[in-house]
C-alpha positions as CSV (number, residue, x, y, z in Angstrom):
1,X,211.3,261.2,-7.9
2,X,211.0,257.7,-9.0
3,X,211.4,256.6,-12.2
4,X,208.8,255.7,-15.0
5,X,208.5,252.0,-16.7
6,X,205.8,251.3,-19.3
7,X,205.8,247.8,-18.6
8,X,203.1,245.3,-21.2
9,X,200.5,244.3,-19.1
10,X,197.8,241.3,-19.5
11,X,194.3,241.2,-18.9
12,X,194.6,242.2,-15.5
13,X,196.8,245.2,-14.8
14,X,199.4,243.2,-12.6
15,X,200.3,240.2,-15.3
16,X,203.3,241.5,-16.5
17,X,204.7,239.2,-18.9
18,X,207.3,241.0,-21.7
19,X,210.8,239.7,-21.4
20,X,212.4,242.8,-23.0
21,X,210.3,245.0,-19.9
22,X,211.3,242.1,-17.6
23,X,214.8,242.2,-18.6
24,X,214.8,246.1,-17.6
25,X,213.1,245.9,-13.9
26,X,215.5,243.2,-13.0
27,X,218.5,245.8,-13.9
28,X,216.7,248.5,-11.8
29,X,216.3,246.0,-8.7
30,X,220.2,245.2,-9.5
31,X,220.6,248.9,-9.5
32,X,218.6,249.9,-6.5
33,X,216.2,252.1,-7.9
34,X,213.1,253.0,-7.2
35,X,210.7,252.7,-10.3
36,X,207.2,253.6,-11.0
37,X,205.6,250.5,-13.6
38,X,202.6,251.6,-15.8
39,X,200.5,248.9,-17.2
40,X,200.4,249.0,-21.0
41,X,198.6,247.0,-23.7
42,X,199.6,246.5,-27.5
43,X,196.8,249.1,-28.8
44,X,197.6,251.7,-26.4
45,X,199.8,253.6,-28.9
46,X,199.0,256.6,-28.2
47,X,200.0,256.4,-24.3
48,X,203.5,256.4,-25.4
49,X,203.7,258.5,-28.6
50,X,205.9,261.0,-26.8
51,X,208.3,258.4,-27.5
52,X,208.5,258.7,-31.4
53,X,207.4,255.2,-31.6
54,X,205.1,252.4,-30.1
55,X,206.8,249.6,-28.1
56,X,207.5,248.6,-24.8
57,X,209.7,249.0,-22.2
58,X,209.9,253.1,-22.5
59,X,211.3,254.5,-19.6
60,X,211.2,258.3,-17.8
61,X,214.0,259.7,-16.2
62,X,212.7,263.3,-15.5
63,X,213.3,264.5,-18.8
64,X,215.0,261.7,-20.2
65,X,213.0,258.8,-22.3
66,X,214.7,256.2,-23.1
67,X,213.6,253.2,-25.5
68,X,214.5,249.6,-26.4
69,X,215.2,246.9,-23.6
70,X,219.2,247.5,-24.7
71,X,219.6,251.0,-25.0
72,X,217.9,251.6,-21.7
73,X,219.9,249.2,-19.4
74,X,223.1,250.8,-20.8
75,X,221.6,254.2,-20.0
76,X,221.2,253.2,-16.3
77,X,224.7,251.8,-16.5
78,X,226.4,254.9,-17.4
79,X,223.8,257.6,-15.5
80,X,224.2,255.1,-12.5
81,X,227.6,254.3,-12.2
82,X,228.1,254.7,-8.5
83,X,225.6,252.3,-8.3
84,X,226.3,247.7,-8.6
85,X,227.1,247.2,-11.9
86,X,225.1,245.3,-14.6
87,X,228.2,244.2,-16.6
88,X,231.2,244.3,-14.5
89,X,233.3,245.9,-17.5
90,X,233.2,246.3,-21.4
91,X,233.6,242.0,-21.6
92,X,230.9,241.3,-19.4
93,X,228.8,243.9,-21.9
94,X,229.4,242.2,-25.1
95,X,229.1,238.5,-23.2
96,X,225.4,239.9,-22.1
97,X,224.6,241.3,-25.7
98,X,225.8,237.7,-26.8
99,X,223.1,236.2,-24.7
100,X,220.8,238.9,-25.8
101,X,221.1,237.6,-29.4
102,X,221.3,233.7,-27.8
103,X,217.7,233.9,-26.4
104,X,216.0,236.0,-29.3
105,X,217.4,233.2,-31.9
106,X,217.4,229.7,-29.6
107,X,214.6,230.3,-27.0
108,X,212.6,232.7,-27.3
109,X,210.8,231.3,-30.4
110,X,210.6,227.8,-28.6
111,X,209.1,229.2,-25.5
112,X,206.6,231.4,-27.6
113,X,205.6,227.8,-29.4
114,X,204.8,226.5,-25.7
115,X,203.2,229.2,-24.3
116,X,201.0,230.8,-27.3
117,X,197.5,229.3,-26.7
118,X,197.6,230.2,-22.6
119,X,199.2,233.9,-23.3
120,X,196.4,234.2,-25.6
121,X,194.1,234.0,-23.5
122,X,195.9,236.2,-20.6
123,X,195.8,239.3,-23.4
124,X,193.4,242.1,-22.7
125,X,190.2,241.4,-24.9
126,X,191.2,244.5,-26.5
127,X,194.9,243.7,-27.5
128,X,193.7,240.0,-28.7
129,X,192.1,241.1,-32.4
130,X,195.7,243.0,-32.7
131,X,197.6,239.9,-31.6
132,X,196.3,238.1,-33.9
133,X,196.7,240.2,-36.9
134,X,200.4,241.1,-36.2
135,X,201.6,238.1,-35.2
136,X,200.0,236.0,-38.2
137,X,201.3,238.8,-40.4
138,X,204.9,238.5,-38.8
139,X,204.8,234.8,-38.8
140,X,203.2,233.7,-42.1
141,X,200.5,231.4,-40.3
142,X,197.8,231.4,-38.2
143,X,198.3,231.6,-34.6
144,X,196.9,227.9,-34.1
145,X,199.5,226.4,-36.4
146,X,202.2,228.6,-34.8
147,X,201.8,226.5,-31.7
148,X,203.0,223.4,-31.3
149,X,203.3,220.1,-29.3
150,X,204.0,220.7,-25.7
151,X,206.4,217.0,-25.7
152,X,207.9,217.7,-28.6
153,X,209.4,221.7,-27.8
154,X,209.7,221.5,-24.3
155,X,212.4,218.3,-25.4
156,X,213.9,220.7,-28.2
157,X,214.1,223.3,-25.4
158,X,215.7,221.8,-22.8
159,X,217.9,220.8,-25.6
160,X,218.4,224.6,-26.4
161,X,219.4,225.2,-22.8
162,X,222.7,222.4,-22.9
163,X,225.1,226.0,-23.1
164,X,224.1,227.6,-20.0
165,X,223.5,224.1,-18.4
166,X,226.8,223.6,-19.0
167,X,227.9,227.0,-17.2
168,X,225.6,226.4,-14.6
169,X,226.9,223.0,-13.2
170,X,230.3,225.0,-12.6
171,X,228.8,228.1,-11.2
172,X,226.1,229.7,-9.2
173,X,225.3,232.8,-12.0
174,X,226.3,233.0,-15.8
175,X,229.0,235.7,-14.6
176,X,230.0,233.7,-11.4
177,X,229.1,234.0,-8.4
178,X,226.8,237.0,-8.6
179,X,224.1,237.7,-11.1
180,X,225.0,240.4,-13.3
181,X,222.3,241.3,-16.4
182,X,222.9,238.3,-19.1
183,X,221.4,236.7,-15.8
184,X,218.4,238.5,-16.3
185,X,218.0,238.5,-20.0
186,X,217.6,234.8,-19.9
187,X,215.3,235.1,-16.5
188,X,213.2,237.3,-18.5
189,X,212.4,234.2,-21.4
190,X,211.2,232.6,-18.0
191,X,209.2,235.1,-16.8
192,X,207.2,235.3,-19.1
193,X,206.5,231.8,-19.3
194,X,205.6,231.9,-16.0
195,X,203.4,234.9,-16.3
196,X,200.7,232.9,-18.4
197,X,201.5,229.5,-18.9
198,X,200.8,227.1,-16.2
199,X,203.4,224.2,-17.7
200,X,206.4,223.4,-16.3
201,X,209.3,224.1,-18.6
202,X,212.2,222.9,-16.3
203,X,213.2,219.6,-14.7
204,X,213.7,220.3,-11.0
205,X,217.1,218.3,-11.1
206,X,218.1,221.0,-13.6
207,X,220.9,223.1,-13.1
208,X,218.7,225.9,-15.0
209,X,216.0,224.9,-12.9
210,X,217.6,225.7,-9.5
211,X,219.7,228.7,-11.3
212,X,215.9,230.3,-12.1
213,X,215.0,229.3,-8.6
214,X,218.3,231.6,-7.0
215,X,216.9,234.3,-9.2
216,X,213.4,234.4,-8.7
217,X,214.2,235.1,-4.7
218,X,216.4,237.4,-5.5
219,X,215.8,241.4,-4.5
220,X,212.8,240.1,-1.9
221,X,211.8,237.7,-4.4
222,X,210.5,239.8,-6.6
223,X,210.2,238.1,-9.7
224,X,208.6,235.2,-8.1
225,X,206.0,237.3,-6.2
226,X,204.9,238.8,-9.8
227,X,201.4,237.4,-11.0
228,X,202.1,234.2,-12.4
229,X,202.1,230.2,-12.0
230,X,204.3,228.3,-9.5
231,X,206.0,226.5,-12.5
């Protein structure tokens, strides 16, 4: 029996654009397993109350829920050890919670500046009104001065990215030669980008740039054949 993935879903039912849930199907393509994703919005609360609370990604194992991005990926590291491994070893674990952190801190808020106006509009009309209210509650402005000047950010994020630039003009992956999952946290800041913003945040000379490009064929190109833009 396949596994179950609550996975946050857009307007239409196949824009999938959270990078925690992104950051968990990558680890299950790296792992080989098969995986059943449900579309879920923000207000659908009570779809997942079995959880004991009301966030995405939530995953089914038979019996076994698991919650937050984190916690789950080290679940399917230890219940599926025979299979490749995310981490390569305790070092390559704390290097990827590292990144984790990294992205949440450095990019994640730059990419959300980019990107708010266009993911607006890609919510469900029924998640928007929710949005709104959490977001300007969590941010202490409205969602209009949240956003800010495409130049401007896209220059401050590029800036952002000078670390793993750095990495990746010596090597093919953050871990070396093969992706292993702080690959795919930082793939996931990109994928949702691409899920609902049609700008291009990358220079193609870019070592990031061709780095994103390794992993969005990767697995049968499966993170480039998700709904999205051809940024």
């Amino acid at each position: 029996m396949p596994l179950k993935l609550y996975d946050l879903a857009g307007a239409e039912d196949d824009r999938r654009f959270s990078p925690p849930c992104w950051q968990v199907k990558m680890a299950l393509k790296h792992k080989g397993l098969a995986v059943e994703t449900i579309p879920w919005r923000f207000t659908e609360k009570d779809a997942i109350a079995f959880s004991g609370q009301g966030r995405v990604p939530v995953l089914m194992d038979g019996d076994t829920t698991v919650t937050d991005s984190w916690e789950i990926v080290r679940y399917l590291e230890t219940t599926y050890a025979d299979r490749p491994s995310l981490f390569g070893g305790t070092m390559g674990e704390s290097g990827a919670l590292f990144i984790k952190f990294w992205c949440l801190q450095a990019i994640n808020p730059l990419i959300f500046q980019i990107i708010l106006p266009d993911l607006l509009q890609h919510l469900h009309e029924k998640d928007q009104a929710y949005f709104r209210e959490s977001r300007e509650r969590m941010l202490g402005m409205t969602l209009e001065d949240a956003a800010a000047p495409h130049d401007a950010t896209i220059t401050a994020l590029r800036t952002a990215l000078t670390p793993l630039r750095q990495v990746l003009a010596r090597q093919l992956y953050l871990s070396g030669e093969q992706p292993s999952f702080a690959d795919y946290v930082v793939l996931a800041q990109f994928q949702w980008a691409r899920s609902v913003c049609p700008i291009q945040l990358l220079a193609q000379d870019d070592p990031v740039y061709q780095w994103r490009d390794r992993l969005l064929d990767a697995f049968d190109s499966y993170a480039r054949g998700a709904l999205g833009y051809p940024v």
